[in-house]
N, C-alpha and C positions, 0 to 999 in steps of 0.2 A: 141702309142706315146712313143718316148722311152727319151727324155726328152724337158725342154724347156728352149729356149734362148731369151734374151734383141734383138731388131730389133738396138737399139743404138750400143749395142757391134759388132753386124755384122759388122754394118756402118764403125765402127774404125777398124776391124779386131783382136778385144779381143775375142780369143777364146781359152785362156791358163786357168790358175788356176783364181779363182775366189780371188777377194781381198777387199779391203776396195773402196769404191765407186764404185764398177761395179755391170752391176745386172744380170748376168749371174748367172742362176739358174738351175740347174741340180737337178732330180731325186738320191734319195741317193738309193745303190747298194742292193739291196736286200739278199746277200748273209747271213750276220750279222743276219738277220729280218728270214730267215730262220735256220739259227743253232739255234737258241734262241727258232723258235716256234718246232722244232724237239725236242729240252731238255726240254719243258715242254711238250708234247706229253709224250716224257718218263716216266717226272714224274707223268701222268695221267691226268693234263688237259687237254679236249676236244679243241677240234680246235675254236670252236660256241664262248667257254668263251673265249679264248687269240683273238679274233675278235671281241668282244664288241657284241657278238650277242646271247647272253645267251639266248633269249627269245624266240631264232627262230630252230625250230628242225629240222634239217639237217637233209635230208633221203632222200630218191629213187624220183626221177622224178616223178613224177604221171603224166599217159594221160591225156586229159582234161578229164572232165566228163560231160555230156548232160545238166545235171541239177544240177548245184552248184551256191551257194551263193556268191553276190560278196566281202565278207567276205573274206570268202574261197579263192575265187581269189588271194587274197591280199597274205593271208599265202601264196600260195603257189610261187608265185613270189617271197618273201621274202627271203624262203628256197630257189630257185633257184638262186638269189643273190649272196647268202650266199656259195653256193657250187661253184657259180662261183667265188668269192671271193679265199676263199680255193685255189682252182685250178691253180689262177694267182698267189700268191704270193708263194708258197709251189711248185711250177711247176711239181704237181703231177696231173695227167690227171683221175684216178681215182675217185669216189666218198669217200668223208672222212669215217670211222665207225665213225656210232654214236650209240648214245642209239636206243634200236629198239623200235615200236610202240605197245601200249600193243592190246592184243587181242579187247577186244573194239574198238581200234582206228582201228585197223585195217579194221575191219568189217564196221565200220560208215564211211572211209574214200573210201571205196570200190567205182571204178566207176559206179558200178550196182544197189547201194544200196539205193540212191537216184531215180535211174528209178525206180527199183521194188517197192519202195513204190508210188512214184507217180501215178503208175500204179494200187497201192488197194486202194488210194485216190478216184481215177475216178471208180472204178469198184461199191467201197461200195456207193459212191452218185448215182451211177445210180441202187445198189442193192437197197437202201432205195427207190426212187423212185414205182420202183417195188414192194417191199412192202406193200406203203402204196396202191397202188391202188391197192392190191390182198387183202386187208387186212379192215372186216368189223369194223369201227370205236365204234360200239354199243356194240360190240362182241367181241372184242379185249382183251383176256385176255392167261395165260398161255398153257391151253390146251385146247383153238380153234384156237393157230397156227398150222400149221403145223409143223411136226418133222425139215424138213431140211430148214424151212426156219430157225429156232431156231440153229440148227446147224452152217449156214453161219454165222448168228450172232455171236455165238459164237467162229467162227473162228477168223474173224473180230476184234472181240477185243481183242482174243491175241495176233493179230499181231502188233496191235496198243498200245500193251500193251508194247508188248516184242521193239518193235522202239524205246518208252521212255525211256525203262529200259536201252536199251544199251546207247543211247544217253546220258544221266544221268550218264553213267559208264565211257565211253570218255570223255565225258567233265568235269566230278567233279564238282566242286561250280561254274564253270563259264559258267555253262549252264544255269543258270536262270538270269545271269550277263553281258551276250554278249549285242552285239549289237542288236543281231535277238532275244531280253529275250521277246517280245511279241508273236510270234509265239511259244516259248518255253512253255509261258502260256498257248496260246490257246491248245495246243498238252495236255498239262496237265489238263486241265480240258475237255476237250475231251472222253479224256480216266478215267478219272475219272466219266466222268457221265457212261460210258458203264458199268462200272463195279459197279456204283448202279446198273443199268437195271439189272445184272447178277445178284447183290445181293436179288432186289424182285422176282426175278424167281424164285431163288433158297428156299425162305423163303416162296412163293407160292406153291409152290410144295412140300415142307416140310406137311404145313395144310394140304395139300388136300389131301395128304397120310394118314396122321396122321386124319385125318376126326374130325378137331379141325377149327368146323363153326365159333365158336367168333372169336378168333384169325384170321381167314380166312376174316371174316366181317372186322375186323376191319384196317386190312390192305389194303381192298379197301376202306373202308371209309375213309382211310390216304390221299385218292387220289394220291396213289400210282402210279397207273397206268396214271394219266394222266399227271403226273413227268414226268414219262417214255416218253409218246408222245411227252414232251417237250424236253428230249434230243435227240431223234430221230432227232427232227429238228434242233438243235443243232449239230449233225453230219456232217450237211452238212455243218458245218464251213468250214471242214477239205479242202473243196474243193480250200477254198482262199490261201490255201498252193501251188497252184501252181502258184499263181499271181507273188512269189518272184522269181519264177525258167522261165518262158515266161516272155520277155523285151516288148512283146508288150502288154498284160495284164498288166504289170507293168506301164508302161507309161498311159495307158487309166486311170488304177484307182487312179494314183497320178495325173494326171489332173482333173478327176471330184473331189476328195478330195479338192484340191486348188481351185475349183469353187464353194462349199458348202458357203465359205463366201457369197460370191458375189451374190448368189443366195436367201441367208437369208433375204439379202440388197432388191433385185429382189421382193420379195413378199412383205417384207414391202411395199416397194414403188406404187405395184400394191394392194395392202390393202386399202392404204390412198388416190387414184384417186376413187376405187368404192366406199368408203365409200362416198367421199364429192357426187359423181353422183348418192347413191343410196338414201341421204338424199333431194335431190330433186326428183328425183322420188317416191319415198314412200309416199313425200307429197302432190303432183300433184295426183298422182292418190287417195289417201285413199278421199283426200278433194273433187275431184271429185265423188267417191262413195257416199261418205256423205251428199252432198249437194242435197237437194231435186228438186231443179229446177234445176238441168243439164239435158242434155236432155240424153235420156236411150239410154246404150249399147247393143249389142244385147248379147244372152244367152252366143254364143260361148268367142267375145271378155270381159263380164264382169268374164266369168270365167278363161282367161288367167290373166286379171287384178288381181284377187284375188290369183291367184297361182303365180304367178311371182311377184307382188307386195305387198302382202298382210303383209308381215313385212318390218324391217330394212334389216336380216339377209336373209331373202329370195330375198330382194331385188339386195344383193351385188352377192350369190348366182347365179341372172338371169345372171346379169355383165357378171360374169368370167365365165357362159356357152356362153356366147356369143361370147366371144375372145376366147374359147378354142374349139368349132365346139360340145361342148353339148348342143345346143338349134338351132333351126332356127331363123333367125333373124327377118322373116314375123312374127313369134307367138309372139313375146317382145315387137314387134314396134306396131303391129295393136291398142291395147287397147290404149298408149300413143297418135297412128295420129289420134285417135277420141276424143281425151279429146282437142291436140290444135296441130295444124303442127309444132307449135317451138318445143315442146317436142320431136316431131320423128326427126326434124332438132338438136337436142341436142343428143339424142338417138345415130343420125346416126356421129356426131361429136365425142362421145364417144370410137366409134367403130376403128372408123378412126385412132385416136388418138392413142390408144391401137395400133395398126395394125402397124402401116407406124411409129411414133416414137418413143413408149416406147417399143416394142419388137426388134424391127430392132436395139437400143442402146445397151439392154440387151444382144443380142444376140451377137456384136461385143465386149461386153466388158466378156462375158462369153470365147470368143475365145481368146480374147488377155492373160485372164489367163489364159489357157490352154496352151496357147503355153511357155507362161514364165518358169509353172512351168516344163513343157516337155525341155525347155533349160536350166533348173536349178537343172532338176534333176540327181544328184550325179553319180547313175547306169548309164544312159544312156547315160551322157557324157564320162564314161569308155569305156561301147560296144561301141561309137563312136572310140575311140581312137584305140579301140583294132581292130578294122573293118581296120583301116588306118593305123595298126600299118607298114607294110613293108613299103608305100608310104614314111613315117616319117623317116624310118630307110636311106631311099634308099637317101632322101635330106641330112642327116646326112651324110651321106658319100661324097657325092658330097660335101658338105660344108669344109669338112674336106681333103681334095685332094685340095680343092684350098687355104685352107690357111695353109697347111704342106709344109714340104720341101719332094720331093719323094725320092731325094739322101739321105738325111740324117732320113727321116721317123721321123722329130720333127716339133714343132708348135711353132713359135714363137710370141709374144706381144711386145709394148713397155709399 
């Protein structure tokens, strides 16, 4: 658009110099705007700072890359802006110099750098895997592993080690400050517990060289080693790092996260139907046990009576096996249709209940937040957008053809 004019001015045929009550409004000439940013070029400032954009580091295009943050995204759209910016107003087709990226960044910023780690992500959750089922739990100490399985470990966590360190080196302080400072955590303590594990090997292997039994004693009595087993399983955090890089991972696990409330809700509310159902049954049947003139159970149904209703808590217990397919529903009912058919007609009203209204509720209102929080979420209304980005681009055009002028290539308003 090369500039824009009043629809009123057309109408009258003002299309000379602009004056006192006209609203013809033209684009001011760019030529000024570039001598100006050419003599501060000279005098050394960067193109970024005379564009208000100090914050955004103008550099090379980057391909996309498989697996990046929508962070990341952000930046680099920004710098993309930013270059294109440069490019219109300076009518240099070139990419500006800027400052270049320090070795760190460069490395972290790499398209491959993010795959190759995702990739010892998945490898080491299924080397632990592996592991533990090669690995006798009673026996489990320094030298009744094997050499190379100690080895992979050891591999393992330098690579996880050396991730942080760079990460840490690119980012400076704003790596425990970003947006993504919880995954920064978890990586940090991650790698942190591996390089305990490194540090009892190595302090185990010291004793037992040194054939120094107390010391040796008593760093298994530290329970040492079952530290260790505990950050093994802590390893496997690492795997939810791929949740942020797959949109569809992402999506599943912020909808059941947004369903956690609701679900909270969900048990309550199934808490307080068994309890009032199992405080009549607890007493139906105990008073029937008790009562000397009722007439006798037989062996089988007096012993389902005392095992499914023999408390409060066992009572609620039979309930929720009974709506969740842990019981049969013949073994709950038989002892209650021999004490009175109301009961097994209560019983079977229970069941009912459970079944047909408070699951089928729960279950629509489990769905409705799911889908809210799947429409609400931030990331996936991006990849949406960015999925439709040409559709979007291609009505922009057409929008813009029809309300330009094509002789004269401007847009005008009144």
């Amino acid at each position: 658009v090369s500039g824009v004019r009043s629809n009123t001015d057309e109408m009258n045929g003002l299309h000379g110099t602009s004056g006192p009550g006209r609203a013809s409004i033209a684009l001011a000439d760019f030529t000024p705007f570039q001598n100006q940013l050419s003599q501060r070029q000279n005098s050394g400032e960067s193109a970024k700072n005379y564009l208000g954009l100090g914050s955004i580091a103008m550099g090379p295009i980057r391909k996309p890359r498989l697996f990046t943050t929508f962070e990341q995204k952000e930046t680099e759209r920004r710098e993309e802006a930013a270059s294109a910016e440069w490019r219109r107003v300076t009518g240099v087709q070139q990419q500006p110099v800027e400052e270049t990226l320090s070795f760190s960044q460069r490395i972290v910023r790499h398209p491959y750098f993010d795959i190759f780690f995702a990739a010892v992500v998945i490898t080491n959750s299924l080397f632990i895997g592996f592991e533990v089922s090669m690995t006798d739990p009673a026996n489990d100490t320094l030298l009744t592993r094997p050499l190379w399985i100690q080895t992979i470990q050891y591999i393992y966590t330098a690579l996880f080690t050396g991730e942080l360190i760079l990460r840490i080196w690119a980012g400076g302080r704003h790596f425990f400050c970003s947006k993504e400072w919880p995954w920064a955590v978890l990586d940090a303590f991650i790698v942190a517990s591996s390089l305990w594990e490194v540090l009892i090997d190595i302090l185990y292997a010291a004793y037992e060289a040194a054939g120094d039994l107390e010391s040796l004693d008593g760093l298994t009595g530290f329970k040492a080693f079952r530290i260790i087993r505990i950050t093994r399983i802590l390893k496997t955090a690492r795997l939810m790092r791929i949740f942020r890089f797959v949109l569809a991972l992402r999506t599943l696990i912020t909808s059941i996260t947004h369903t956690l409330k609701s679900l909270i809700w969900a048990l309550i509310l199934l808490a307080l139907i068994m309890y009032i159902f199992a405080l009549m049954f607890v007493q139906a049947v105990q008073g029937y046990l008790a009562d000397p003139e009722s007439a006798p159970m037989s062996d089988a149904d007096e012993y389902r009576a005392k095992s499914y209703f023999g408390s409060l808590i066992e009572t609620m217990l039979s309930l929720f096996m009974s709506i969740s397919d842990g019981v049969s529903w013949e073994n709950v009912i038989s002892p209650l249709l021999h004490i009175s058919p109301v009961w097994g007609i209560l019983y079977t009203f229970y069941v009912s209940f459970i079944y047909f209204a408070v699951l089928n509720v729960l279950t629509a209102v489990f769905c409705q937040t799911a889908i809210e929080s799947a429409q609400n979420d931030h990331a996936t209304a991006i990849h949406s957008i960015m999925a439709h980005k040409e559709s979007h681009l291609e009505k922009i055009r057409i929008l813009f053809s029809e309300l330009g002028d094509e002789r004269n290539d401007v847009i005008t308003y009144a």
